[in-house]
DORODO-50166 format. One line per field, with one value per residue (C-alpha): residue number from 0; residue in three letters; y, x, z. Coordinates in steps of 0.05 Angstrom, whole numbers, padded with zeros to 5 digits. Layout:
# residues N
num <- c(NUM ...)
residu <- c(Ala ...)
py <- c(Y ...)
px <- c(X ...)
pz <- c(Z ...)
END
This chain:
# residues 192
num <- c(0 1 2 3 4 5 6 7 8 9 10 11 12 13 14 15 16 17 18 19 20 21 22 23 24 25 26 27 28 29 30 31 32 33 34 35 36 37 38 39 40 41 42 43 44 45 46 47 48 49 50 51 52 53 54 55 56 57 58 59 60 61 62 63 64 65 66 67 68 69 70 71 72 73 74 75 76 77 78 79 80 81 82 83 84 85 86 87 88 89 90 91 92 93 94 95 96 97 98 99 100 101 102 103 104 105 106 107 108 109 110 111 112 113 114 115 116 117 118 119 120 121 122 123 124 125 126 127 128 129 130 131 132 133 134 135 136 137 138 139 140 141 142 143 144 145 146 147 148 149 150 151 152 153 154 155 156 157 158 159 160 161 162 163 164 165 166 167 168 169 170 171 172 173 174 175 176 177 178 179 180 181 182 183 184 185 186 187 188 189 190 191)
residu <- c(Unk Unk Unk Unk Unk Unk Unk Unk Unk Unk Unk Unk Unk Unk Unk Unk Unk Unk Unk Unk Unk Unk Unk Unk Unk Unk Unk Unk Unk Unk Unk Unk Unk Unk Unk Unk Unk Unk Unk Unk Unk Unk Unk Unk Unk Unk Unk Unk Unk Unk Unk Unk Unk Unk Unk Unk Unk Unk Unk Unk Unk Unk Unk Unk Unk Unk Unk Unk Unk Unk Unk Unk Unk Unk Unk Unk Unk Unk Unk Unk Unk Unk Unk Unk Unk Unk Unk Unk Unk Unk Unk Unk Unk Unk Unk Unk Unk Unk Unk Unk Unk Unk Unk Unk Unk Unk Unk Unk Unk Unk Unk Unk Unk Unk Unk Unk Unk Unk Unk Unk Unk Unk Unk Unk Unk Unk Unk Unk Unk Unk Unk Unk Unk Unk Unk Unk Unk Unk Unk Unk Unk Unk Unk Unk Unk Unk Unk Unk Unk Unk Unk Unk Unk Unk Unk Unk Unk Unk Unk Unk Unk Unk Unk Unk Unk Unk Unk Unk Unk Unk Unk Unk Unk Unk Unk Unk Unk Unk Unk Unk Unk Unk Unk Unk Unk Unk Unk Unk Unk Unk Unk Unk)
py <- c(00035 00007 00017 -00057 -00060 -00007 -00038 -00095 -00078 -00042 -00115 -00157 -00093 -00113 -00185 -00173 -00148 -00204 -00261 -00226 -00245 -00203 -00141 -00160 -00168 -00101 -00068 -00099 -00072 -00008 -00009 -00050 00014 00075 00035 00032 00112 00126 00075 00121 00185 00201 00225 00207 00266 00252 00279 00280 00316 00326 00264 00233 00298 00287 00213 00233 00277 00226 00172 00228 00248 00167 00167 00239 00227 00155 00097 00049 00067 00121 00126 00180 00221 00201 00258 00259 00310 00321 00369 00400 00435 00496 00533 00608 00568 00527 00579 00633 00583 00554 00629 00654 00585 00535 00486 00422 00452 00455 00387 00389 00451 00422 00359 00403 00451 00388 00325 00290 00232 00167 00203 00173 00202 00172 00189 00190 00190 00146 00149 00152 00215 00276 00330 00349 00286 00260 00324 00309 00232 00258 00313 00262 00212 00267 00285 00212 00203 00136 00136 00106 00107 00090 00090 00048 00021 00011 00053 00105 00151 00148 00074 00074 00134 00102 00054 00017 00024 -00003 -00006 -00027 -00056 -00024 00031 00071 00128 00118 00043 00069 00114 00061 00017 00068 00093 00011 00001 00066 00031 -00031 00003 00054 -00018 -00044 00017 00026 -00041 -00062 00012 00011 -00043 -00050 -00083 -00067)
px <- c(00065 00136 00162 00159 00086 00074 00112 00079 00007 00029 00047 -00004 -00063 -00025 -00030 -00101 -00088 -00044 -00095 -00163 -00158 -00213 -00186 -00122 -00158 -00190 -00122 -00113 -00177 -00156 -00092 -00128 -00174 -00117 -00081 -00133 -00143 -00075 -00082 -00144 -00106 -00140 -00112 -00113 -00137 -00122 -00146 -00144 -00134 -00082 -00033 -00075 -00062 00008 00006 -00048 00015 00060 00023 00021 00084 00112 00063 00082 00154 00172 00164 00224 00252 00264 00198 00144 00111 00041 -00011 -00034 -00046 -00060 -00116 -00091 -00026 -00044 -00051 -00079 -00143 -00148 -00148 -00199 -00242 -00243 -00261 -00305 -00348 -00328 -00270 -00330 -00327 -00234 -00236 -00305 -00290 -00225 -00264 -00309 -00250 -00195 -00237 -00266 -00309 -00260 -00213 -00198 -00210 -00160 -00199 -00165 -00199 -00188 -00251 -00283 -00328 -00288 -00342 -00299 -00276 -00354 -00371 -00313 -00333 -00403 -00383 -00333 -00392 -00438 -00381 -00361 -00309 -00294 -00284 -00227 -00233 -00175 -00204 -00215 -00253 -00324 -00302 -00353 -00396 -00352 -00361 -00426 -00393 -00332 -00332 -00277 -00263 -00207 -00220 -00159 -00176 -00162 -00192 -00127 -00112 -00031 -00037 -00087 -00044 00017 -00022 -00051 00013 00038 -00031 -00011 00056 00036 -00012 00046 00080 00033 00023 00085 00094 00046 00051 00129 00167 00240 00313 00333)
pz <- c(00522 00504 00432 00414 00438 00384 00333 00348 00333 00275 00247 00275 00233 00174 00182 00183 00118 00082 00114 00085 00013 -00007 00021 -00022 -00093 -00076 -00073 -00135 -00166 -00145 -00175 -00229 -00240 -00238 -00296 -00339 -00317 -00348 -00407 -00434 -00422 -00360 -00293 -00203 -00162 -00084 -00018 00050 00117 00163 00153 00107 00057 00067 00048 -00008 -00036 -00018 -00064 -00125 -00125 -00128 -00186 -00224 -00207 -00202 -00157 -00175 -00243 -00281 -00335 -00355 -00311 -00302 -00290 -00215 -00169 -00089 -00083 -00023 -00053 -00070 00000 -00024 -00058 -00003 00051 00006 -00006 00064 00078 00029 00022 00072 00089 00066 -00008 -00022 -00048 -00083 -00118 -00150 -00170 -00208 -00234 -00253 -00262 -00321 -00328 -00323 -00281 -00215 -00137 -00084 -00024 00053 00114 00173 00199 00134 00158 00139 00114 00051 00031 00037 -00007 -00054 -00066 -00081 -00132 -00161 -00177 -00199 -00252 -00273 -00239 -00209 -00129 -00090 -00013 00038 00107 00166 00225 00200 00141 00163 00112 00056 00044 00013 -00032 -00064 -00127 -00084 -00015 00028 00102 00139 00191 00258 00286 00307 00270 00265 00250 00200 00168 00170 00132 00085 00066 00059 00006 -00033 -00043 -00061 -00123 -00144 -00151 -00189 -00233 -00250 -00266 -00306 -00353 -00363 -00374 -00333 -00348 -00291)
END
């Protein structure tokens, strides 16, 4: 495969994207959602795996930091960060119960879950979206393909569609974006 083949299908997954209208007003909705998270005080946990833990940190630290403009932090966190829980608790339970745990330890009812998988079957994210609703949280799920197990567990799920990891990721990581955008713009006001 040549490099403008790959380049190529990363545009044409998110075409599919910009032409599927109501995969665009759910990005909204879940930008929509996290807003009104932060207007009532509350707070965006994120997971994932692999690359989608790093974009999962990725997307909290545009939030916690700043996306365009200088502004108040908001309160978000990426489950994944603290590597001495993660790897005792991966040993003395097991690696399906890191994110669960945390859900139990850090989230309140209205709080938000950002959930990543690309194949939407991870065994701790599943376990985490379940705790998460159990504990009144509300579920956000960024996955793809068929959009796998974790569909039927998220409050809002966005299934980009492809079912290729790395354009998966691409467009996960372009989604994220677009709702830091809209987060920070509709919470703090700019001049520029």
């Amino acid at each position: 495969m040549n490099i403008p083949e790959i380049i190529s299908e990363s545009i044409e997954v998110k075409k599919r994207i910009l032409e599927d209208q109501s995969l665009l007003e759910l990005i909204q909705k879940a930008a929509d959602v996290c807003v009104e998270a932060f207007i009532s005080d509350k707070k965006v946990l994120f997971c994932g795996n692999g690359g989608s833990a790093a974009d999962a940190q990725h997307l909290a630290a545009e939030l916690s930091g700043k996306f365009y403009f200088d502004r108040k932090p908001l309160f978000t966190e990426a489950l994944h960060v603290n590597t001495s829980y993660l790897t005792a608790v991966a040993n003395d339970y097991s690696f399906e119960e890191v994110f669960s745990r945390l859900v139990v330890a850090k989230g309140r009812q209205g709080d938000v879950l950002v959930a990543l998988s690309t194949s939407g079957n991870s065994p701790n994210i599943l376990q985490a979206l379940v705790t998460a609703r159990k504990y009144g949280l509300i579920t956000i799920g960024l996955t793809g393909g068929t959009g796998g197990k974790m569909k039927d567990l998220c409050d809002h799920c966005i299934i980009v569609p492809s079912a290729d990891t790395p354009r998966i990721q691409e467009c996960h990581i372009m989604i994220g974006h677009i709702i830091c955008e809209i987060i920070e713009s509709k919470l703090f006001s700019h001049d520029g």
